[in-house]
mmCIF file of the N, C-alpha and C atoms, coordinates in Angstrom:
data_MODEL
# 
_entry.id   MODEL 
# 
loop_
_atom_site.group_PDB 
_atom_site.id 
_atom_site.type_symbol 
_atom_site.label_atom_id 
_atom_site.label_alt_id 
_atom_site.label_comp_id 
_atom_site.label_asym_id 
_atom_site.label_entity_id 
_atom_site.label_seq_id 
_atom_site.pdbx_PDB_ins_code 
_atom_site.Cartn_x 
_atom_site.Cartn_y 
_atom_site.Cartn_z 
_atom_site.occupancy 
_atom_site.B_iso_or_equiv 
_atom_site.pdbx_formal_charge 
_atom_site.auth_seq_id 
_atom_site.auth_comp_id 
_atom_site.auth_asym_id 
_atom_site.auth_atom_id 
_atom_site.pdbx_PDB_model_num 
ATOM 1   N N  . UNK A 1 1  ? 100.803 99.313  78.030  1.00 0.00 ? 1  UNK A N  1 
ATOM 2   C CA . UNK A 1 1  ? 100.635 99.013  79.423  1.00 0.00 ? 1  UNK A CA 1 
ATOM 3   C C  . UNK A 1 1  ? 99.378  98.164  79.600  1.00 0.00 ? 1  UNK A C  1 
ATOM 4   N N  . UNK A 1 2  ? 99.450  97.259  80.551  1.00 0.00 ? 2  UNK A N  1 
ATOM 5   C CA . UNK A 1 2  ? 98.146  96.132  80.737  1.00 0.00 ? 2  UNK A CA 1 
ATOM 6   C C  . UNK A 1 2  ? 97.422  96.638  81.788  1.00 0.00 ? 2  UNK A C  1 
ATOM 7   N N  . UNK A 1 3  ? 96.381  96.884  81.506  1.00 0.00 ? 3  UNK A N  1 
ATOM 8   C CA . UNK A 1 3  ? 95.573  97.457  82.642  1.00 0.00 ? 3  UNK A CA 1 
ATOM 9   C C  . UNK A 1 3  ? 95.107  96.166  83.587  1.00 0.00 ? 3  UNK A C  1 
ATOM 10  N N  . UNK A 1 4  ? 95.199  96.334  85.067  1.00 0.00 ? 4  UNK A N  1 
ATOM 11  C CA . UNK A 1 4  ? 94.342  95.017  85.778  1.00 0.00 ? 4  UNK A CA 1 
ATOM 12  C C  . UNK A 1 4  ? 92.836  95.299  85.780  1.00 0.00 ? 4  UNK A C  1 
ATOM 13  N N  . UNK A 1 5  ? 92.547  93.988  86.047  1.00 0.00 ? 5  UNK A N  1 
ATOM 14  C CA . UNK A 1 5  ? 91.187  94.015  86.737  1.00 0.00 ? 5  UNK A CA 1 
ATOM 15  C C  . UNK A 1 5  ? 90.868  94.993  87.544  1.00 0.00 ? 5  UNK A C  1 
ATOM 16  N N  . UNK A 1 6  ? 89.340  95.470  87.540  1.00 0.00 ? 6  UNK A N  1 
ATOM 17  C CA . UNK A 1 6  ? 88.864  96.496  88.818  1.00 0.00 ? 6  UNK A CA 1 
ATOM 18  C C  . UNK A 1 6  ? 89.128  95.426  90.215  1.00 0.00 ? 6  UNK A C  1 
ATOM 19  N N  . UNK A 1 7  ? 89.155  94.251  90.301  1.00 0.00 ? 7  UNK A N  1 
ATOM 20  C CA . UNK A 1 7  ? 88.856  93.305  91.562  1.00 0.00 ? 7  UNK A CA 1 
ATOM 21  C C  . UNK A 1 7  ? 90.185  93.865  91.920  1.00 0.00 ? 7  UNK A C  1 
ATOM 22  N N  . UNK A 1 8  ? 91.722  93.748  91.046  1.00 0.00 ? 8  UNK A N  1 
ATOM 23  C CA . UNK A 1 8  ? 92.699  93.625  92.001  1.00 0.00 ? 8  UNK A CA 1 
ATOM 24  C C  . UNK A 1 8  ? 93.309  95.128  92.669  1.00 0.00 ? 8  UNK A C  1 
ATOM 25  N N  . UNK A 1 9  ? 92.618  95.860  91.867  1.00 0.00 ? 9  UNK A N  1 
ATOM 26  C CA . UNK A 1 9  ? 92.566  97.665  92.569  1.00 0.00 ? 9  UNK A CA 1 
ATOM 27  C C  . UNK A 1 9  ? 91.323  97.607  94.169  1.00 0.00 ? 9  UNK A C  1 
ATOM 28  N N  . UNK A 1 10 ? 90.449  97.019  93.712  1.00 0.00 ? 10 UNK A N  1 
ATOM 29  C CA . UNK A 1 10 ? 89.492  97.128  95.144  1.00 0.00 ? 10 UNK A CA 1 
ATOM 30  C C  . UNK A 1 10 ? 90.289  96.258  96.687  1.00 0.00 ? 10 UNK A C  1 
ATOM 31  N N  . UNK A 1 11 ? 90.936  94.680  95.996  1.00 0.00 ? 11 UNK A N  1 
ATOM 32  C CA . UNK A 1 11 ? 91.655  94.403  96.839  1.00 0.00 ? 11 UNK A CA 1 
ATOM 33  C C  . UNK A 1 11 ? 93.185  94.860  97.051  1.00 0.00 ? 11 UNK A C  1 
ATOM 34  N N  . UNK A 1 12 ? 93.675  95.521  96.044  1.00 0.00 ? 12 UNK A N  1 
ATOM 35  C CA . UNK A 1 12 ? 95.173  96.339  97.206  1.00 0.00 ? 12 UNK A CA 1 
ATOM 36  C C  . UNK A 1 12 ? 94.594  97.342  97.985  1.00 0.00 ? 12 UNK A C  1 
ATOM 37  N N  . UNK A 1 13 ? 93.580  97.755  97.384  1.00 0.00 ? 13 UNK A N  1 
ATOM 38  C CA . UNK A 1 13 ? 93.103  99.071  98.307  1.00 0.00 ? 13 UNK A CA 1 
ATOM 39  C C  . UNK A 1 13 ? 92.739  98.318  100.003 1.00 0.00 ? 13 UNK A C  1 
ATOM 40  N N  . UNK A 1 14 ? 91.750  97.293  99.856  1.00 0.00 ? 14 UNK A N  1 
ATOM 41  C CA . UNK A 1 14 ? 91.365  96.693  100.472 1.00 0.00 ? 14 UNK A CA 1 
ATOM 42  C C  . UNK A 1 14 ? 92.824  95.934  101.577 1.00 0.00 ? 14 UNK A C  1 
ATOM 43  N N  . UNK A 1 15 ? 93.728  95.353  101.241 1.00 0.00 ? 15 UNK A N  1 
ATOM 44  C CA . UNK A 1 15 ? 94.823  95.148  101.440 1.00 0.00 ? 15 UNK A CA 1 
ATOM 45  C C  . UNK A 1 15 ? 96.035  96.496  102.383 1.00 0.00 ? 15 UNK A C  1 
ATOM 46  N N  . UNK A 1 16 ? 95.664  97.080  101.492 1.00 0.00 ? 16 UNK A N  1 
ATOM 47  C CA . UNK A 1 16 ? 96.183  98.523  101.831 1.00 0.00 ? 16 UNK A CA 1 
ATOM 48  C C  . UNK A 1 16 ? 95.670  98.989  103.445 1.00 0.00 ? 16 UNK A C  1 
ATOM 49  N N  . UNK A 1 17 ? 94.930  99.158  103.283 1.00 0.00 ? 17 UNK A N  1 
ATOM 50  C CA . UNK A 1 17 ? 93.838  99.724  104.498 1.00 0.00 ? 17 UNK A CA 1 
ATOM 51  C C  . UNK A 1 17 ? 93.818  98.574  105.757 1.00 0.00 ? 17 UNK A C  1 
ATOM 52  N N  . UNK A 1 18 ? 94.081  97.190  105.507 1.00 0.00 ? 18 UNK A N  1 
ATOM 53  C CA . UNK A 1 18 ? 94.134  96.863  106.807 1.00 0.00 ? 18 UNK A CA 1 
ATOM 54  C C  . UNK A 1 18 ? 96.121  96.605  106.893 1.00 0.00 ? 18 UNK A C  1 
ATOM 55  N N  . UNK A 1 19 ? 96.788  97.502  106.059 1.00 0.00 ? 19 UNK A N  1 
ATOM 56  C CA . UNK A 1 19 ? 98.313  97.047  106.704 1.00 0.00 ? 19 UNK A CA 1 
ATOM 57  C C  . UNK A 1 19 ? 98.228  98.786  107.478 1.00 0.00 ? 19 UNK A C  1 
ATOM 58  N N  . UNK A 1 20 ? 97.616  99.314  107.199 1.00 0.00 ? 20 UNK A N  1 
ATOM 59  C CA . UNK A 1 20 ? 97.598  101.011 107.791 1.00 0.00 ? 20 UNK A CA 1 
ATOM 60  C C  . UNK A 1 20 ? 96.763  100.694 108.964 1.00 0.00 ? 20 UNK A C  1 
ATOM 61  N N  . UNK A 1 21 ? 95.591  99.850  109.168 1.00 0.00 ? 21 UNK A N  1 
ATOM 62  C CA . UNK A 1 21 ? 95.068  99.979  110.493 1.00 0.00 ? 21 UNK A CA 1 
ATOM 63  C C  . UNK A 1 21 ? 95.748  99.101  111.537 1.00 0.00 ? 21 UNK A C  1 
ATOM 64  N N  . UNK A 1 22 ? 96.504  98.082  110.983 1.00 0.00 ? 22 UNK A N  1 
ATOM 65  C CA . UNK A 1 22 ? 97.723  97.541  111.433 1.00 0.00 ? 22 UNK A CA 1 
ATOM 66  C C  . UNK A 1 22 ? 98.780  98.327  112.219 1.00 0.00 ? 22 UNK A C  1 
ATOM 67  N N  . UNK A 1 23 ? 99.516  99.078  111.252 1.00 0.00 ? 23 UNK A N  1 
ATOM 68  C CA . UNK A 1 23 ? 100.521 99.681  111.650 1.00 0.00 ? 23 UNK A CA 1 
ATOM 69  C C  . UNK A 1 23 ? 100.218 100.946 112.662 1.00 0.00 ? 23 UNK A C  1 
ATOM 70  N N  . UNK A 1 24 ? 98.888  101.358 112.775 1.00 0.00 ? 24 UNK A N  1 
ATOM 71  C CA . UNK A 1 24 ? 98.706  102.243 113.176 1.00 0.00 ? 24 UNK A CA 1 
ATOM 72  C C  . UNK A 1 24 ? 98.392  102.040 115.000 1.00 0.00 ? 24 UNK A C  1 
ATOM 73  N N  . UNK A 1 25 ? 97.986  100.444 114.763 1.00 0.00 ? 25 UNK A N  1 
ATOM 74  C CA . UNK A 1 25 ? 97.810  99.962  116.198 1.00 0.00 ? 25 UNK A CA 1 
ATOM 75  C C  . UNK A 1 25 ? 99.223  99.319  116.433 1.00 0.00 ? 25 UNK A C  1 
ATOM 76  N N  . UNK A 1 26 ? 100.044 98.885  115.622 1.00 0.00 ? 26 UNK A N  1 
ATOM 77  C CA . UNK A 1 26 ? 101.583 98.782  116.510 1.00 0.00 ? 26 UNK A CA 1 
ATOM 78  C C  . UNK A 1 26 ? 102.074 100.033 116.948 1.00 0.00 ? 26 UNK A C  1 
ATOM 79  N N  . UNK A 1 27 ? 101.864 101.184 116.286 1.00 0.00 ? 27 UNK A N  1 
ATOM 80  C CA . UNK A 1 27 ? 102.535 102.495 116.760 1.00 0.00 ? 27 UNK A CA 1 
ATOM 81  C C  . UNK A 1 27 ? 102.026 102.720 118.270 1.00 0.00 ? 27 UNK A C  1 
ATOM 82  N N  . UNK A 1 28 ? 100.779 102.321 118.139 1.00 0.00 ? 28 UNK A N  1 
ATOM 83  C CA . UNK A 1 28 ? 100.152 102.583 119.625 1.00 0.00 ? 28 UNK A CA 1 
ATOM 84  C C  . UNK A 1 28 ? 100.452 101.913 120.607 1.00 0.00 ? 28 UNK A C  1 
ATOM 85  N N  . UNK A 1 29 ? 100.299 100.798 120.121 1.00 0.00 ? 29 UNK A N  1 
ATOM 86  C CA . UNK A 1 29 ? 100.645 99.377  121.567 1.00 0.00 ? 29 UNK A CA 1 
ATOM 87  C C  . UNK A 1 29 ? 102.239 98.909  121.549 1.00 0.00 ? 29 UNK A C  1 
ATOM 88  N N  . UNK A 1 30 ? 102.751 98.788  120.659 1.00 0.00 ? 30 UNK A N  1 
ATOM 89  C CA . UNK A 1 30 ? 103.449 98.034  120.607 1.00 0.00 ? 30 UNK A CA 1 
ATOM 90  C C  . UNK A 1 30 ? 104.920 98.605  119.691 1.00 0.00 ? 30 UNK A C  1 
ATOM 91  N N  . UNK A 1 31 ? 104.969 99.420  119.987 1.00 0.00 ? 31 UNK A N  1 
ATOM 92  C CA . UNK A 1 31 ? 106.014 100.466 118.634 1.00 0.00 ? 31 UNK A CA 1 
ATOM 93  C C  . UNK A 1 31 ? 107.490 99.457  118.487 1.00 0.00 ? 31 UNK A C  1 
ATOM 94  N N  . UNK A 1 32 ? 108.067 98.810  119.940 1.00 0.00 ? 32 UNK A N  1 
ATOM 95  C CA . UNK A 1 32 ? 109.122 97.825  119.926 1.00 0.00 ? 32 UNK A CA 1 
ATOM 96  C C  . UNK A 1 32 ? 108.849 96.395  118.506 1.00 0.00 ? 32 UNK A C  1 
ATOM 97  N N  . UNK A 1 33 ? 107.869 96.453  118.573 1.00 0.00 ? 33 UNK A N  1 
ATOM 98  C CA . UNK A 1 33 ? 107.445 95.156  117.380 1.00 0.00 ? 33 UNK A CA 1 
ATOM 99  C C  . UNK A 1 33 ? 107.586 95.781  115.625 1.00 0.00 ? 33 UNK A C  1 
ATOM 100 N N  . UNK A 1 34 ? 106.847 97.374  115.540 1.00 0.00 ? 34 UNK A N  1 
ATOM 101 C CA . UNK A 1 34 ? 107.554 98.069  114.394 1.00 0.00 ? 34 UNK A CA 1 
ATOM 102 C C  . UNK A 1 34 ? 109.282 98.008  114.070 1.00 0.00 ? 34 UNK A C  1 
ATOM 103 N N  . UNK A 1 35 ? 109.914 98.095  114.972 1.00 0.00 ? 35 UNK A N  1 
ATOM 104 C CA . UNK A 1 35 ? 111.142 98.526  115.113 1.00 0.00 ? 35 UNK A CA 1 
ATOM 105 C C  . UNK A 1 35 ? 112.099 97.598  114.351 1.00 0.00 ? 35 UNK A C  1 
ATOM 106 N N  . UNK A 1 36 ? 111.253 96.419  115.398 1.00 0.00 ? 36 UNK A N  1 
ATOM 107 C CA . UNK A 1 36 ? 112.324 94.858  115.343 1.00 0.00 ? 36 UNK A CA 1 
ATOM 108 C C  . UNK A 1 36 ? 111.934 94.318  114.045 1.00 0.00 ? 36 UNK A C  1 
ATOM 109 N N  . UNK A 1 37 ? 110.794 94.843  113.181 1.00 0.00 ? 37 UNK A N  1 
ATOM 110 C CA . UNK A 1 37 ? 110.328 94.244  112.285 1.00 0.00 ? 37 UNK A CA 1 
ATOM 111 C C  . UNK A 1 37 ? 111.444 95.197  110.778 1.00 0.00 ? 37 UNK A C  1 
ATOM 112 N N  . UNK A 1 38 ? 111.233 96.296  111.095 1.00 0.00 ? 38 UNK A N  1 
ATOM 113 C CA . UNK A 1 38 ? 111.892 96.865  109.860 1.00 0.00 ? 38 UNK A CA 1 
ATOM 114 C C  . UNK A 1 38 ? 113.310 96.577  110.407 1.00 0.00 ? 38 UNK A C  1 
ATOM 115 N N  . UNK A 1 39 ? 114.456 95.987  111.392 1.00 0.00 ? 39 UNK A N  1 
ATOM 116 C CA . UNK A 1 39 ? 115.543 95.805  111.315 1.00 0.00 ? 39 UNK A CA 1 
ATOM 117 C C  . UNK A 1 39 ? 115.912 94.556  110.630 1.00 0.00 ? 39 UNK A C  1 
ATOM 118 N N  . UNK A 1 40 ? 114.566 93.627  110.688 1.00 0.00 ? 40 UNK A N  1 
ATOM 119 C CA . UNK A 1 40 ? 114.596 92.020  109.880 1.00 0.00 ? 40 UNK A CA 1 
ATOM 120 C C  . UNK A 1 40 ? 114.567 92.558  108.548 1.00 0.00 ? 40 UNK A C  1 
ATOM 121 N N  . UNK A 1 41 ? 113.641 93.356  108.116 1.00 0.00 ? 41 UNK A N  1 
ATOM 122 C CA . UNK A 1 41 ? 114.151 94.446  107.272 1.00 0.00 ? 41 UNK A CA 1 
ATOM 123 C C  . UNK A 1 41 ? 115.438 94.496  105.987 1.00 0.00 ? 41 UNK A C  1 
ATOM 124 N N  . UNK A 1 42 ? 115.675 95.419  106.978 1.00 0.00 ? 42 UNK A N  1 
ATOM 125 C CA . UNK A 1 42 ? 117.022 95.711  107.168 1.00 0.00 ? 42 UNK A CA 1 
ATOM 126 C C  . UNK A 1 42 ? 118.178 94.211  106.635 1.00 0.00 ? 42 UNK A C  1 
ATOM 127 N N  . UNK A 1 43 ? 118.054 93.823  107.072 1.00 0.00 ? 43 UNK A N  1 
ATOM 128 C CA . UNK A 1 43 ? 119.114 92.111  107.089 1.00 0.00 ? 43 UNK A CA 1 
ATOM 129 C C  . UNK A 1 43 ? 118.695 91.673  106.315 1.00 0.00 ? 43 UNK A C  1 
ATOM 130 N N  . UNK A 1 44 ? 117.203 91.468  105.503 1.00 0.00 ? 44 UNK A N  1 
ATOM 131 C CA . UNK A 1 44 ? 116.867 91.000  104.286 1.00 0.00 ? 44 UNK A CA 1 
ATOM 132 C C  . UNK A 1 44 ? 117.616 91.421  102.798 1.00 0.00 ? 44 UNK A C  1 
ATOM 133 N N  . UNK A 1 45 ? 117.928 92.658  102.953 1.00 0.00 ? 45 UNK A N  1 
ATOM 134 C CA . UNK A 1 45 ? 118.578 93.884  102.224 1.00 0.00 ? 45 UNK A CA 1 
ATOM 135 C C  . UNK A 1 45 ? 117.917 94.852  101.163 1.00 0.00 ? 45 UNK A C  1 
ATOM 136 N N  . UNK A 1 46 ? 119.057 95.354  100.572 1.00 0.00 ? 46 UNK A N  1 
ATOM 137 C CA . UNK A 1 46 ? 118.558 97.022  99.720  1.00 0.00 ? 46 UNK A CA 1 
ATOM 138 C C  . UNK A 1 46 ? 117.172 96.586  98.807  1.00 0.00 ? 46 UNK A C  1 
ATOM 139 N N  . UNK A 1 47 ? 116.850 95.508  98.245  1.00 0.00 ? 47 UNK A N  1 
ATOM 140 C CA . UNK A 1 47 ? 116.157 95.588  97.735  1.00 0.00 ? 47 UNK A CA 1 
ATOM 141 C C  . UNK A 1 47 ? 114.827 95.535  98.189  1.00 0.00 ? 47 UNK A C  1 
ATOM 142 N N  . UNK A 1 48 ? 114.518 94.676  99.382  1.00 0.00 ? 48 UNK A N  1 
ATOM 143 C CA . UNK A 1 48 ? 113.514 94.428  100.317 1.00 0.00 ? 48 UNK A CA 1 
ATOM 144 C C  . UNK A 1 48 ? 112.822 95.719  100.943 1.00 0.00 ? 48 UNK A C  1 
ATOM 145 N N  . UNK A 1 49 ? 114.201 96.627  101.656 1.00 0.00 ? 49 UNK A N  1 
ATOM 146 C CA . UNK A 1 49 ? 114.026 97.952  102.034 1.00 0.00 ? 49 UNK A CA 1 
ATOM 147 C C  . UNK A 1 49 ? 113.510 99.082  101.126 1.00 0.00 ? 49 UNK A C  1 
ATOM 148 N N  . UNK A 1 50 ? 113.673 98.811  99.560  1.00 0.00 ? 50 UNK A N  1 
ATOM 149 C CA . UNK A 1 50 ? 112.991 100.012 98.640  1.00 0.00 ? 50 UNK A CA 1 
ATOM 150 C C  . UNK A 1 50 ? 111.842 99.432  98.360  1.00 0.00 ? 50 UNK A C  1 
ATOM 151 N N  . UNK A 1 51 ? 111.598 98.253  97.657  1.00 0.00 ? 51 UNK A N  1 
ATOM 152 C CA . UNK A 1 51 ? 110.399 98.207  98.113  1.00 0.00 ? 51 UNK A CA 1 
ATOM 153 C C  . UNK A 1 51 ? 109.233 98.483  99.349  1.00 0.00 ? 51 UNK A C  1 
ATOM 154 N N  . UNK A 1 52 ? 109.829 98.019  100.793 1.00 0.00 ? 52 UNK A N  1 
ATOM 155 C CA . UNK A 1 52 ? 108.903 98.552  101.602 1.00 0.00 ? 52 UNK A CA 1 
ATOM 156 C C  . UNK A 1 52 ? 108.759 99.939  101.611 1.00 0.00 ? 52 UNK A C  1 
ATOM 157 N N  . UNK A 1 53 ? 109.632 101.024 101.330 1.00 0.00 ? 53 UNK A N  1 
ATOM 158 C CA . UNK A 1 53 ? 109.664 102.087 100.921 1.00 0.00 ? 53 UNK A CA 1 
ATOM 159 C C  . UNK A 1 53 ? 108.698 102.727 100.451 1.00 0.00 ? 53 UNK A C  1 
ATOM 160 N N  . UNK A 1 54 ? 108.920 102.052 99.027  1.00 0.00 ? 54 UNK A N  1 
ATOM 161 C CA . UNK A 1 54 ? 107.442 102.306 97.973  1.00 0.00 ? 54 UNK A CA 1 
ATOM 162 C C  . UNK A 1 54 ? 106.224 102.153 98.370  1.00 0.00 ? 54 UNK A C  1 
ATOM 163 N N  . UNK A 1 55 ? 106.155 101.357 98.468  1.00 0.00 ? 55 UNK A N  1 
ATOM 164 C CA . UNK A 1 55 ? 105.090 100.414 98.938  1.00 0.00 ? 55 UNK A CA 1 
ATOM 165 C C  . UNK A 1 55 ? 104.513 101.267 100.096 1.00 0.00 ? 55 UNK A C  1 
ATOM 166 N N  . UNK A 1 56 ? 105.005 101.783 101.327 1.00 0.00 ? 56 UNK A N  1 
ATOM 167 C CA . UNK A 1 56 ? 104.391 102.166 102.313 1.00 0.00 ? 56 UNK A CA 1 
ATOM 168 C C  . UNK A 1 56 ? 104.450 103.965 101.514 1.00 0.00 ? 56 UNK A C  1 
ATOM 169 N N  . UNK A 1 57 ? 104.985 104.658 101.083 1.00 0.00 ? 57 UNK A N  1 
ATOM 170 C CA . UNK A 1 57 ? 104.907 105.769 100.353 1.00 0.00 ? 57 UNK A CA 1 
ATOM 171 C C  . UNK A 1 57 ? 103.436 105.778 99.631  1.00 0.00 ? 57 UNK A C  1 
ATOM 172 N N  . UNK A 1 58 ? 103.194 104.422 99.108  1.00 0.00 ? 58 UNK A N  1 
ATOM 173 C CA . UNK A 1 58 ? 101.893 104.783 98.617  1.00 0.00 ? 58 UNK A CA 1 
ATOM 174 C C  . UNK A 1 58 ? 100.838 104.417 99.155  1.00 0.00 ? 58 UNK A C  1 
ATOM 175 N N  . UNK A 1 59 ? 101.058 103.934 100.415 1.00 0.00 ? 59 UNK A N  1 
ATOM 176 C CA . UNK A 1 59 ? 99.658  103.748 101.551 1.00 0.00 ? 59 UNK A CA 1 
ATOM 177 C C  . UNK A 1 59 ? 99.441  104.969 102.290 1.00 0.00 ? 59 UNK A C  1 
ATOM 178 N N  . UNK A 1 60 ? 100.772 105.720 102.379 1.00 0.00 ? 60 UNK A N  1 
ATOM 179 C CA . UNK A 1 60 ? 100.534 106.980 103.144 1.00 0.00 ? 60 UNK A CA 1 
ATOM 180 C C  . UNK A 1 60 ? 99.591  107.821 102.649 1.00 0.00 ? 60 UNK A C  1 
ATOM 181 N N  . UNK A 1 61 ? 99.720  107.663 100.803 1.00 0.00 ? 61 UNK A N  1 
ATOM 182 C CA . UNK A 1 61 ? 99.304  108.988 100.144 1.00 0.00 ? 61 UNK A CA 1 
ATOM 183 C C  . UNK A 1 61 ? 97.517  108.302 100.335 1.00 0.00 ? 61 UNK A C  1 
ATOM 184 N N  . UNK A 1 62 ? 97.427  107.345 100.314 1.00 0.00 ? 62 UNK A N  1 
ATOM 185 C CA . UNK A 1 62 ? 95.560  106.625 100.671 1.00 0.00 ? 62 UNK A CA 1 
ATOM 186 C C  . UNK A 1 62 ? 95.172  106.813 101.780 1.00 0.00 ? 62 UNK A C  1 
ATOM 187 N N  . UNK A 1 63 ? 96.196  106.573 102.933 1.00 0.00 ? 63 UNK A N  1 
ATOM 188 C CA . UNK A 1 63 ? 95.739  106.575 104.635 1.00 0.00 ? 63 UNK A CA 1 
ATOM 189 C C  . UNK A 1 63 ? 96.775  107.958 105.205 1.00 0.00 ? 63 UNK A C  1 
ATOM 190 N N  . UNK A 1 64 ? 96.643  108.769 104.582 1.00 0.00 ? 64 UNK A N  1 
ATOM 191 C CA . UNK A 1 64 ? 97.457  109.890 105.651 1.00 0.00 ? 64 UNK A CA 1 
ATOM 192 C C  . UNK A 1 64 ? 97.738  109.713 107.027 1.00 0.00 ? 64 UNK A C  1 
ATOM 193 N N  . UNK A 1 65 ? 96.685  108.862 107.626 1.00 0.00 ? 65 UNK A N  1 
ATOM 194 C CA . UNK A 1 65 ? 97.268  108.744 109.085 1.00 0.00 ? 65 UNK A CA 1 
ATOM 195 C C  . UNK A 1 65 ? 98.018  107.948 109.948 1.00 0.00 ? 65 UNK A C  1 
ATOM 196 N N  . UNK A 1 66 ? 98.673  107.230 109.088 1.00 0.00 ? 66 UNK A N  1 
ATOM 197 C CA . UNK A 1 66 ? 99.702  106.702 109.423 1.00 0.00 ? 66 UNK A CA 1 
ATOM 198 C C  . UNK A 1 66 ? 101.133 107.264 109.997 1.00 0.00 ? 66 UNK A C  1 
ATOM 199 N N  . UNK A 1 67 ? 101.932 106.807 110.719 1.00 0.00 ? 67 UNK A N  1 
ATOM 200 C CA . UNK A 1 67 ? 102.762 107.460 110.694 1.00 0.00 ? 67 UNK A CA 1 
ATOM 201 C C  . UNK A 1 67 ? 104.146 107.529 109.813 1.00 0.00 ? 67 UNK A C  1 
ATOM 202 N N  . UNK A 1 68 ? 104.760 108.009 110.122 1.00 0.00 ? 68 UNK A N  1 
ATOM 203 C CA . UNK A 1 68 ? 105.993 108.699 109.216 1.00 0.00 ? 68 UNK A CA 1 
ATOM 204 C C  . UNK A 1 68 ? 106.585 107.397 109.357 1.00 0.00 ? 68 UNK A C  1 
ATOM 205 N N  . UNK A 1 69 ? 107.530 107.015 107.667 1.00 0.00 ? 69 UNK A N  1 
ATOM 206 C CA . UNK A 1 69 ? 108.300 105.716 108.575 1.00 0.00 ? 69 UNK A CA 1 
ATOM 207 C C  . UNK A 1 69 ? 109.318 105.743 109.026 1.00 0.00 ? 69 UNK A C  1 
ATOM 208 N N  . UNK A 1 70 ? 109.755 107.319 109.219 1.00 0.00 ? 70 UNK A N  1 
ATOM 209 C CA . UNK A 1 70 ? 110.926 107.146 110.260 1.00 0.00 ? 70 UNK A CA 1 
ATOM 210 C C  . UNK A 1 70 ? 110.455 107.459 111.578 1.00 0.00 ? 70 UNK A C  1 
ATOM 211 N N  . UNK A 1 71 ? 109.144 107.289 111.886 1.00 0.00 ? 71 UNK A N  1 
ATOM 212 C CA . UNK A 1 71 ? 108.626 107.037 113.224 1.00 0.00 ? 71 UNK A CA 1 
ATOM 213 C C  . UNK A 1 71 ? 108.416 105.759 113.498 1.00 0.00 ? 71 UNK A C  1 
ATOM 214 N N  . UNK A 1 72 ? 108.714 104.623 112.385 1.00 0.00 ? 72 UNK A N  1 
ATOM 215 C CA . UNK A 1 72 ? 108.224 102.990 112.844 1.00 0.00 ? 72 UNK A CA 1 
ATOM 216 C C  . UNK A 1 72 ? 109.827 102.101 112.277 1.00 0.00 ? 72 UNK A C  1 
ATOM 217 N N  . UNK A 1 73 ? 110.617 103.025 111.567 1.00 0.00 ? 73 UNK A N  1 
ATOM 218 C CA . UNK A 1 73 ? 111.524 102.637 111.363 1.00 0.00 ? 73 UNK A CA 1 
ATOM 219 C C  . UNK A 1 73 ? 113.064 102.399 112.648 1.00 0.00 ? 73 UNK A C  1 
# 
């Protein structure tokens, strides 16, 4: 296995943290813009959708306070 750089762990983290303070202010203001966004989603298809999956599965486990994504889904 190839280990990365420490830079590109500080920036997903870094990365990470502003798609959670993101999402956390569409839940608030704007939850219709979450919605319409994971149905484009959606139409992109299965593979697009497991990745965002993943992907947001492991921002949850960094930013717990996000919400559920079948609250933005």
């Amino acid at each position: 296995m190839q280990e990365r750089p420490v830079t590109e762990h500080v920036k997903r983290n870094k990365d990470l943290r502003q798609a959670s303070l993101l999402i956390n202010l569409l839940a608030d203001e704007r939850p219709g813009d979450l919605h319409l966004a994971w149905d484009d989603l959606i139409e992109r298809g299965e593979s697009w959708v497991k990745k965002v999956t993943k992907g947001y599965a492991k921002m949850q486990k960094l930013f717990p306070g996000i919400p559920d994504l079948d609250e933005v889904s």
